[in-house]
C-alpha positions in Angstrom: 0.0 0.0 0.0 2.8 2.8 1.0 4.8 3.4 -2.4 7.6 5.3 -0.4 8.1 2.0 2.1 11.7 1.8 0.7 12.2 5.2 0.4 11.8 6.2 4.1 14.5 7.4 6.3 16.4 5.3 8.1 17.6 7.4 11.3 20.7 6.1 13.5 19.6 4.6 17.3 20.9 7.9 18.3 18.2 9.9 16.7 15.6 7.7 17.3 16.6 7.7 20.8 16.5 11.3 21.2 13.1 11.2 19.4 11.6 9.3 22.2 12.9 12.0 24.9 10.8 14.5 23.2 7.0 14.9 23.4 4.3 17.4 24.1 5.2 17.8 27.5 8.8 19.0 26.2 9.8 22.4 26.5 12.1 24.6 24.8 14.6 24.6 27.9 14.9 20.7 27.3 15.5 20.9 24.0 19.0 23.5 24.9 20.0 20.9 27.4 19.9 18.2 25.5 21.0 20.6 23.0 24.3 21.9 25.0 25.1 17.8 25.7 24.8 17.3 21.8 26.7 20.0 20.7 27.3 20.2 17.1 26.4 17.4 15.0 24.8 18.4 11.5 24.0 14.8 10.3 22.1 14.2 13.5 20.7 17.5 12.8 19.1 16.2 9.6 17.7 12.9 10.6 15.9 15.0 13.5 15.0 17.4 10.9 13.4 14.3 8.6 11.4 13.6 11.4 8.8 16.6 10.0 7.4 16.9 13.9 7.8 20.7 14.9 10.1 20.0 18.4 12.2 17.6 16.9 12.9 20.5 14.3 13.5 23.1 17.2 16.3 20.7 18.9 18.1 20.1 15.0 18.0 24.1 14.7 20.4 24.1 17.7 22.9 21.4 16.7 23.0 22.3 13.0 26.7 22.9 11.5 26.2 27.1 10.3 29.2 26.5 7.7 26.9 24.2 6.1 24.1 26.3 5.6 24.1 27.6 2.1 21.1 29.6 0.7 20.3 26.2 -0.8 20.3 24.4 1.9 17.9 27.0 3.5 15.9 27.5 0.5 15.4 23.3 1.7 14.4 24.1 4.8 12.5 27.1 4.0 10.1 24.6 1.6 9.7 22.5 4.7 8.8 24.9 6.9 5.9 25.3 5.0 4.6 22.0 6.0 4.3 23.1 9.6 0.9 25.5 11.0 1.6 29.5 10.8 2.5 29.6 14.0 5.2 26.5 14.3 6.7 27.7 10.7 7.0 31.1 11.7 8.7 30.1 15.1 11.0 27.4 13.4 11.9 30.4 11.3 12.6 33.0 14.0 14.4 30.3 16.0 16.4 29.3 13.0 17.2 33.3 12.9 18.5 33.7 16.4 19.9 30.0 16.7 22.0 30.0 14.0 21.8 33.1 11.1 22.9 35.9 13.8 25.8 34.0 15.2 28.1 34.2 11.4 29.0 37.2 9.4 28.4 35.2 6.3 24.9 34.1 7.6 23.8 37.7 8.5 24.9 39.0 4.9 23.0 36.6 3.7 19.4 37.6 5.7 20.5 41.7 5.2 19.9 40.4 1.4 16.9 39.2 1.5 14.4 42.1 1.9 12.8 41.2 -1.8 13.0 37.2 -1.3 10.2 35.2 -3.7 10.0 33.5 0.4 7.6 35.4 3.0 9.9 33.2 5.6 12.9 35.1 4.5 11.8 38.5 3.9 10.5 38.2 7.3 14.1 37.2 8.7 15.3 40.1 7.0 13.1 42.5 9.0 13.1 40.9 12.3 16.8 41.0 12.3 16.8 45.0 11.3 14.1 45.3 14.5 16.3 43.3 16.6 19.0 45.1 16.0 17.5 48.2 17.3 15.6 46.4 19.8 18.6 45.1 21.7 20.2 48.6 22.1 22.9 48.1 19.0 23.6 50.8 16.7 22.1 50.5 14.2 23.3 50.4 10.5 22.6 54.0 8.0 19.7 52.4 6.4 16.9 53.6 9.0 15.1 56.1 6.3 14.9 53.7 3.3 13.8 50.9 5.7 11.0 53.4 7.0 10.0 54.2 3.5 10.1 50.6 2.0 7.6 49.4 5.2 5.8 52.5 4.3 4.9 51.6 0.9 4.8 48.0 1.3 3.8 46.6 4.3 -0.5 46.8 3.5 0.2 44.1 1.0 2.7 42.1 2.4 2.0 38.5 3.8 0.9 38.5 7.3 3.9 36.8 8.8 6.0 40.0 7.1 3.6 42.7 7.9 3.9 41.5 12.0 8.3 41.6 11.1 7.9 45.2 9.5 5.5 46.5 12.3 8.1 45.1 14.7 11.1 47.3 13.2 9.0 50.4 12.4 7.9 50.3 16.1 11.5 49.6 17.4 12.3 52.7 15.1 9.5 54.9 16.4 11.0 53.9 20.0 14.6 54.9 19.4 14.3 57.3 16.8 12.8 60.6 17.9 13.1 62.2 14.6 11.2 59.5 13.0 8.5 58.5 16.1 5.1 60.7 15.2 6.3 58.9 11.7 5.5 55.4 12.7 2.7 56.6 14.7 0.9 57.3 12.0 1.8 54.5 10.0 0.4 52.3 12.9 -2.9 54.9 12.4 -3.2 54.6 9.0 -2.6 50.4 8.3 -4.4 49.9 11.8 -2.5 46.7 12.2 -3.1 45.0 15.6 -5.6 47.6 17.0 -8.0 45.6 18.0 -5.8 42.5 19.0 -5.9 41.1 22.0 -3.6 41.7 24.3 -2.6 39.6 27.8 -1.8 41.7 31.1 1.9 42.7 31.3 2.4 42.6 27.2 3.1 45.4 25.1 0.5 45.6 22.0 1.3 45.3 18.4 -0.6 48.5 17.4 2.2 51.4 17.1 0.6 54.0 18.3 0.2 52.2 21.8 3.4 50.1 21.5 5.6 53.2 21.1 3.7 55.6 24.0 4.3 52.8 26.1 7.9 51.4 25.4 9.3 55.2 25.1 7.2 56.0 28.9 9.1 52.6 30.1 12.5 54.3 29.0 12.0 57.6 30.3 10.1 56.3 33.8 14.0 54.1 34.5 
């Protein structure tokens, strides 16, 4: 009945050993420690990866080899990503981001050129990482008007994993960027992205206008 009987994977007792640590009552701080005890190991990385189940995924991100991640081999595992639920593929992706493409000059030349990928994963990589970089207090690079203008035009047709990335960085920008803040007030105003979302108790909210009163008040109330 299954064509692909002899085409299946045949994973090492290692990885299939490690596949029966991890179930739905495993969290993300298992996966580092089993993880840091690992170390590197790329071809265990894959067999985990083969696996197609989302935690399994999560640990390979951690032990993968970052020499050996061409745009090919992320185009790869990019397509599979796209397997997974919005939420899992777009959390494999940011994971893959701060795991392993922010730890290696090559890797983060690769995601600054990908701000017009034909992938929604990837363009969204690229503006997460421009966000995070002003979100974690480094200076950022020269680029902060064309970034501004490119969200401006762009981000009301964008895919929705994208649009949340942009909002992220033109928010991050409102925040540390005086000259530029009633700017991405507005733009929050005018797509209305996030206004009505709900929000839990303690959490900033996606909607600019409120996100940057609130995270600029937090910085001036230290």
């Amino acid at each position: 009945m299954n064509e692909n009987k002899g085409t299946e994977i045949k994973r090492s007792s290692k990885a299939e050993n490690i596949l029966h640590q991890i179930n739905n009552k495993t969290k993300l701080g298992d996966l580092r420690k089993i993880a840091k005890d690992i170390k590197k190991d790329h071809e265990l990385a894959m067999e985990l990866w083969s696996s197609e189940l989302f935690l399994p995924r999560l640990l390979a991100i951690l032990i993968m080899d970052k020499k050996l991640l061409s745009q090919d081999v992320i185009n790869k595992l990019d397509q599979d990503m796209q397997t997974h639920t919005f939420d899992e593929r777009n959390h494999l992706i940011d994971w893959f981001m701060a795991n392993q493409l922010t730890k290696d000059k090559k890797k983060i030349a690769l995601m600054e050129s990908w701000e017009n990928s034909p992938s929604a994963l990837q363009r969204r990589v690229f503006w997460y990482y421009q966000g995070r970089l002003r979100w974690t207090g480094q200076t950022p690079p020269e680029n902060t008007a064309d970034l501004l203008a490119a969200i401006e035009a762009n981000i009301a047709q964008e895919e929705p994993e994208v649009q949340w990335a942009m909002n992220f960085t033109a928010g991050w920008i409102g925040v540390y960027d005086e000259k530029y803040r009633a700017r991405c007030t507005k733009l929050g105003e005018k797509t209305g992205l996030y206004k009505d979302e709900f929000v839990s108790k303690g959490c900033t909210p996606n909607y600019l206008p409120e996100f940057i009163t609130i995270e600029v008040n937090k910085r001036l109330n230290k």
